[in-house]
C-alpha positions as CSV (number, residue, x, y, z in Angstrom):
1,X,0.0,0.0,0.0
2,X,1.8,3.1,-1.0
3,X,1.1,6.2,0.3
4,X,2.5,10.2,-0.7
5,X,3.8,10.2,3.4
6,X,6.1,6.9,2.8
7,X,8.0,9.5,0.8
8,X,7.8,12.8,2.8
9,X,7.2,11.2,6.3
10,X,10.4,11.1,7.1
11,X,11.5,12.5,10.3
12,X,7.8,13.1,10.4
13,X,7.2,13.0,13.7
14,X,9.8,15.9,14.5
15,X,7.9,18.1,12.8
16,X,4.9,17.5,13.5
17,X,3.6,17.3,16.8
18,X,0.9,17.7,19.3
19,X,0.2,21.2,20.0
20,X,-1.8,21.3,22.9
21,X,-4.3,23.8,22.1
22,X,-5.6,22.6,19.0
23,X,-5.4,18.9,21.0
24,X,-8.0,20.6,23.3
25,X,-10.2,21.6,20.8
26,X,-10.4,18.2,19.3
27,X,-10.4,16.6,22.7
28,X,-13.9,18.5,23.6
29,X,-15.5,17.5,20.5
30,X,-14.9,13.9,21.3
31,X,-16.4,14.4,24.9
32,X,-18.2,10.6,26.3
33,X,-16.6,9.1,23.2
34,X,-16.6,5.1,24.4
35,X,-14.5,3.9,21.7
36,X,-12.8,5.6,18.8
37,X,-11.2,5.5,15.3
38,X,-8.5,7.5,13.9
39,X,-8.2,7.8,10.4
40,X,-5.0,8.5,8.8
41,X,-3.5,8.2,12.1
42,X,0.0,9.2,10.9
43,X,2.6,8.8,14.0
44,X,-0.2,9.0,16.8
45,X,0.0,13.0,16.9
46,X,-3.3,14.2,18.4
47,X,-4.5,11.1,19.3
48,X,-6.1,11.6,23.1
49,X,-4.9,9.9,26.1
50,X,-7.1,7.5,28.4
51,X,-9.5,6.2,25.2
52,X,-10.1,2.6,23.8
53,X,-8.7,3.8,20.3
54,X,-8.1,2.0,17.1
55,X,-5.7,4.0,14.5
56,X,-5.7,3.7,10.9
57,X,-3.2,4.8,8.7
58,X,-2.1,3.9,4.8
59,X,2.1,4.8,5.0
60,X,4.0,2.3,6.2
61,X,7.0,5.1,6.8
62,X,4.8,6.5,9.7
63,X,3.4,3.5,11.0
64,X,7.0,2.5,11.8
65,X,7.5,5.9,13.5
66,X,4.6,5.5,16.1
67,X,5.7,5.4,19.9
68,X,6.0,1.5,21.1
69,X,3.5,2.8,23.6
70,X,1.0,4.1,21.1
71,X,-2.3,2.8,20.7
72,X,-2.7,0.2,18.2
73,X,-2.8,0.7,14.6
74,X,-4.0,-0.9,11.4
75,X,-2.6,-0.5,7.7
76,X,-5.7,0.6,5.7
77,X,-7.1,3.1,3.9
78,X,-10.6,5.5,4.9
79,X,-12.0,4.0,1.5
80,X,-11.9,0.7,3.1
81,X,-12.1,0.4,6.9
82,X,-11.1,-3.0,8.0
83,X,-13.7,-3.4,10.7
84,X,-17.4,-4.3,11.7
85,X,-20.5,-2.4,11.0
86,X,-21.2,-0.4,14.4
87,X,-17.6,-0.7,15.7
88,X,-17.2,2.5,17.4
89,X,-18.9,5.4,18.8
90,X,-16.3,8.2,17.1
91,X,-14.0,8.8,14.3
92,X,-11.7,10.9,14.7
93,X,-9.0,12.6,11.5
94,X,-6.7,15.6,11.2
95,X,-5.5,16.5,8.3
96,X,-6.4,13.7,6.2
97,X,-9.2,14.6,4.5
98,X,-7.6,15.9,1.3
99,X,-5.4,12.6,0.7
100,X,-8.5,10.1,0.9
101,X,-9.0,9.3,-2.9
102,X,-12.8,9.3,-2.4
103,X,-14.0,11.6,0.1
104,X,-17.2,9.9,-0.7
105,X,-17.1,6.1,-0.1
106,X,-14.8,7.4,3.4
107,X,-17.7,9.0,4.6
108,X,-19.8,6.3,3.5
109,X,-17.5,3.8,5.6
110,X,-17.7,6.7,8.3
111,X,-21.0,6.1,9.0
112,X,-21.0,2.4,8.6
113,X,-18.3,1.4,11.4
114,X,-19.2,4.6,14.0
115,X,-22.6,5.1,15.8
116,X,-22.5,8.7,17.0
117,X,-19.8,11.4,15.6
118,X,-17.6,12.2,12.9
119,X,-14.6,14.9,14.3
120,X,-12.2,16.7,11.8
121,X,-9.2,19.0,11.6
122,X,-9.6,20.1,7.7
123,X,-9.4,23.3,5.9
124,X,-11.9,25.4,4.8
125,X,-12.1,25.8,0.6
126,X,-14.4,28.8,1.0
127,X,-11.0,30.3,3.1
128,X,-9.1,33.2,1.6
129,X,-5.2,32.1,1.0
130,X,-3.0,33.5,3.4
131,X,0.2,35.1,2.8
132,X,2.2,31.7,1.8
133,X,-0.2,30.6,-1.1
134,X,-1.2,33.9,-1.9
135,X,2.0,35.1,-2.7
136,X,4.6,32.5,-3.0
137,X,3.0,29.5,-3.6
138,X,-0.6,30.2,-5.5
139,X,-0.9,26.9,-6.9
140,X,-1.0,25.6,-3.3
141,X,-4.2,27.6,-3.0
142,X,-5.8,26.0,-5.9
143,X,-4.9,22.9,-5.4
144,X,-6.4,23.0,-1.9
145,X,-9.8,24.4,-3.2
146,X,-10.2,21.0,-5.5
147,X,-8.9,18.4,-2.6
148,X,-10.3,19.9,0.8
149,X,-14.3,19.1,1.6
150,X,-16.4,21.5,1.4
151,X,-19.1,21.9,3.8
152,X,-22.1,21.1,1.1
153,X,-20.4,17.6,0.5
154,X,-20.3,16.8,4.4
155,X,-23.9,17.3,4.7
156,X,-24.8,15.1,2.1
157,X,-23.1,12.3,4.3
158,X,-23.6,13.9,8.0
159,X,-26.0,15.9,10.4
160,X,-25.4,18.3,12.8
161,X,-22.8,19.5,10.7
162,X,-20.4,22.3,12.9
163,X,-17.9,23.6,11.5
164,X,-15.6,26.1,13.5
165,X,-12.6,28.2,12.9
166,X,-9.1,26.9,14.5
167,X,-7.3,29.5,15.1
168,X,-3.5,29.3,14.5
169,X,-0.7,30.2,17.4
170,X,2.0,32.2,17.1
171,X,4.1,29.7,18.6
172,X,2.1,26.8,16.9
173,X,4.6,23.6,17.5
174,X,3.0,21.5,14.8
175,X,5.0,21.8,11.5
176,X,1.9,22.1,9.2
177,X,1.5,24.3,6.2
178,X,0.4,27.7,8.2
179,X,2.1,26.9,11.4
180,X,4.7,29.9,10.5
181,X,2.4,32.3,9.2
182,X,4.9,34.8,11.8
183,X,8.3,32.9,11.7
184,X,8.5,33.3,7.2
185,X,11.8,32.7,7.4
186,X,11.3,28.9,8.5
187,X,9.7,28.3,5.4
188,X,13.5,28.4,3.8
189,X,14.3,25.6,5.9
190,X,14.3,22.5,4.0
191,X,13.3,19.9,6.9
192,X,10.5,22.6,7.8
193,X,9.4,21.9,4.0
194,X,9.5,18.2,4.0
195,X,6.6,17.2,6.0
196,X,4.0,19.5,4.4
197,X,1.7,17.9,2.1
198,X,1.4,21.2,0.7
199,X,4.8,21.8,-0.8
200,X,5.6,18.3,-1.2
201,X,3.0,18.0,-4.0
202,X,4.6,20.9,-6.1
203,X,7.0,19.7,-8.7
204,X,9.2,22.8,-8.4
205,X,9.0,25.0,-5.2
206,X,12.8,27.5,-6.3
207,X,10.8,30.5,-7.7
208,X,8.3,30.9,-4.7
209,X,11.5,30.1,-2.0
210,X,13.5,32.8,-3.8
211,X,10.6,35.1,-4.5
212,X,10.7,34.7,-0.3
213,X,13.9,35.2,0.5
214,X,14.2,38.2,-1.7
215,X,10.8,39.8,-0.1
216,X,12.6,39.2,3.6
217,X,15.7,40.1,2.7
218,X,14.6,44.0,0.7
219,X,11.8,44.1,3.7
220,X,8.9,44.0,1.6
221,X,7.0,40.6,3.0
222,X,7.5,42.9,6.5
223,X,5.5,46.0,4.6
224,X,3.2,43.7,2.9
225,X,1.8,41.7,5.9
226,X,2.5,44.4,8.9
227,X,-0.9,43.7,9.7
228,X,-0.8,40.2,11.5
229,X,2.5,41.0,13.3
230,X,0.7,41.9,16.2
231,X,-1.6,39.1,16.5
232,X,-1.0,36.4,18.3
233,X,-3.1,33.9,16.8
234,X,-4.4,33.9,12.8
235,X,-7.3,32.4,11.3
236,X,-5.9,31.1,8.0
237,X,-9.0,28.6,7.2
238,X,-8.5,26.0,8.9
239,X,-11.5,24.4,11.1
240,X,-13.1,21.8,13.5
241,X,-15.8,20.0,11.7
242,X,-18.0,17.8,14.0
243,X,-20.5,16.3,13.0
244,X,-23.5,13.1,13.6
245,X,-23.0,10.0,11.4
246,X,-26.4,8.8,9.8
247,X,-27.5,5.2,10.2
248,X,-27.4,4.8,6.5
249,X,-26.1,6.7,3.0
């Protein structure tokens, strides 16, 4: 089973990890959760402490980088969960979404295997591109707006569908995409590169990295986004989706 992370997931798991304050947003959503599934588990990043929890996950590179103490994990894909109708009462994913090959027949296994709610980390296509993709990397931005749900396609499969913003840290200590929306310079950094799905995709990332360094280096990325430099926290798109799984699709 190969997967795009068997070929940028390594070291994975020292660039991504738990930041606790979007862990506590996910955490609340899966309040009285009795058992749950993680889907495109990755290394175990997010996954909440104290649970009966089953992760899933396609890469064989990131299974092998999952703590010896993390909770169990299966190699499979969202299109085809390996378990029993009714197995759990949530699912759980963050940041999968936009790598499941058909969003579709996921959701449709979604509601097969879990009784009572569906909880996502995802971004939001209807979003405006932040700096990054606006300026740098556009085609990141377009990209996005073909691979990421949209809300009208989770309520053909969900109800209840909630969908808040998740606000991005300063400080975030998760390596994803936006994470240095304040620190542009890290974005130069090759091993702050390799573990975002974003970039990875892109045959040929030189003209936005130099287009970068050039803008931080004359001061005009400093002029162009003075704005956010006093914010602690940005809303770029992302979101918490949570939603209730129907008995049927």
């Amino acid at each position: 089973m190969k997967s795009l992370y068997d070929d940028i997931g390594i070291n994975y798991s020292g660039q991504r990890r738990t930041d606790p304050r979007i862990a506590a947003q996910i955490n609340a959503k899966l309040e009285g959760a009795k058992r749950i599934l993680n889907i495109g588990a990755g290394t175990g990043s997010y996954e909440p402490a104290g649970f009966d929890l089953v992760a899933v996950e396609p890469s064989a590179e990131m299974i092998a980088q999952r703590s010896k103490d993390a909770y169990p994990v299966v190699q499979a894909s969202a299109e085809k969960l390996p378990f029993e109708d009714n197995s759990f009462t949530h699912a759980m994913t963050v940041f999968s979404m936009h790598h499941w090959t058909d969003q579709a027949q996921a959701f449709r296994e979604i509601n097969r295997v879990v009784t009572e709610r569906f909880v996502a980390i995802s971004w939001n296509p209807a979003a405006e591109p932040f700096w990054l993709t606006r300026d740098y990397f556009p085609e990141i931005y377009e990209k996005d707006l073909k691979i990421f749900p949209h809300q009208r396609l989770l309520e053909r499969y969900f109800d209840e569908v909630e969908i808040t913003p998740l606000m991005i840290p300063e400080d975030l200590i998760d390596g994803f995409l936006a994470a240095h929306w304040k620190r542009p310079e890290a974005y130069l950094i090759p091993e702050v590169r390799q573990s975002m799905s974003g970039l990875a995709r892109l045959k040929d990332v030189s003209t936005g990295l130099q287009k970068l360094e050039d803008d931080l280096k004359s001061g005009a990325w400093k002029s162009k986004n003075a704005a956010i430099l006093n914010e602690t926290a940005l809303d770029v798109g992302y979101v918490v989706v949570s939603a209730r799984v129907r008995e049927s699709n």
